[in-house]
N, C-alpha and C positions, 0 to 999 in steps of 0.2 A: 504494500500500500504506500502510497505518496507521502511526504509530507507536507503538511497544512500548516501553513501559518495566517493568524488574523490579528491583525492591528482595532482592535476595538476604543470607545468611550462606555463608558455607563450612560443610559437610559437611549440610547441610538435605535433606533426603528431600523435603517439600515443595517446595522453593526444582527441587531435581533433577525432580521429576516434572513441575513445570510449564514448564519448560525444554525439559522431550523434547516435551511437548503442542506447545509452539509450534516444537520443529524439523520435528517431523511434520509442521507446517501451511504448512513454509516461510516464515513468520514470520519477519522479519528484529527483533533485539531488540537494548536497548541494558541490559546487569545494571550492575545498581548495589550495588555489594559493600560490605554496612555491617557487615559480621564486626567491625570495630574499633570499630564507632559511631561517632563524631564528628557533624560538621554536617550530611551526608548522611543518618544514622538521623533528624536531629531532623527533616530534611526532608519526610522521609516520613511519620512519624507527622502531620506537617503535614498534610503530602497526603490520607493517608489518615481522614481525621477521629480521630486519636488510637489507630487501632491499632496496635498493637506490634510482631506477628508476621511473620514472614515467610514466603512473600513474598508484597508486596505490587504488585499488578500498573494498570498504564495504557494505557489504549489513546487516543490521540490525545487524550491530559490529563484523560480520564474515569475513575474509580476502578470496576476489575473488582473487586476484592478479591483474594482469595488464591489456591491452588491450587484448591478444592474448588470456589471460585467459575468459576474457570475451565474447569474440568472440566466445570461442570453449564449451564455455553454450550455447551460441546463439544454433550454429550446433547440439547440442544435444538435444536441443529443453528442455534445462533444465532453463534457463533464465529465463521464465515467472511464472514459479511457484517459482523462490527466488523472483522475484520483487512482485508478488502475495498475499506474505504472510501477 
């Protein structure tokens, strides 16, 4: 199985919706809670080539992007083979 990493906040609709996507998928993930920002937020914005928002998601150190992004793998039915791998 892949691994998963998620750049979350507390109380995020986003951050939550894509949390349920990958429990549905049996997704094992690792949340990375930058509600407080510190070195963790700069990391990501790192990671993420300078985006902000949350959340920010990784699949075996590749940048999905966000919820929407992840969602529209889901629809394409390409999701299962990056968590697959």
């Amino acid at each position: 199985m892949a691994k998963v990493e998620i750049y979350t906040k507390a109380w995020c609709p986003y951050c939550i919706r894509a949390k349920r996507l990958l429990n549905a998928k049996g997704a094992a993930f690792e949340e990375i809670d930058i509600t407080m920002g510190g070195p963790r937020r700069a990391e990501m914005i790192d990671r993420a080539s300078g985006r902000t928002t949350v959340p920010q998601i990784f699949i075996d150190g590749g940048h999905i992007g966000g919820s929407d992004d992840l969602a529209a793998l889901e629809a394409q039915g390409r999701l299962d083979a990056l968590l697959n791998s």
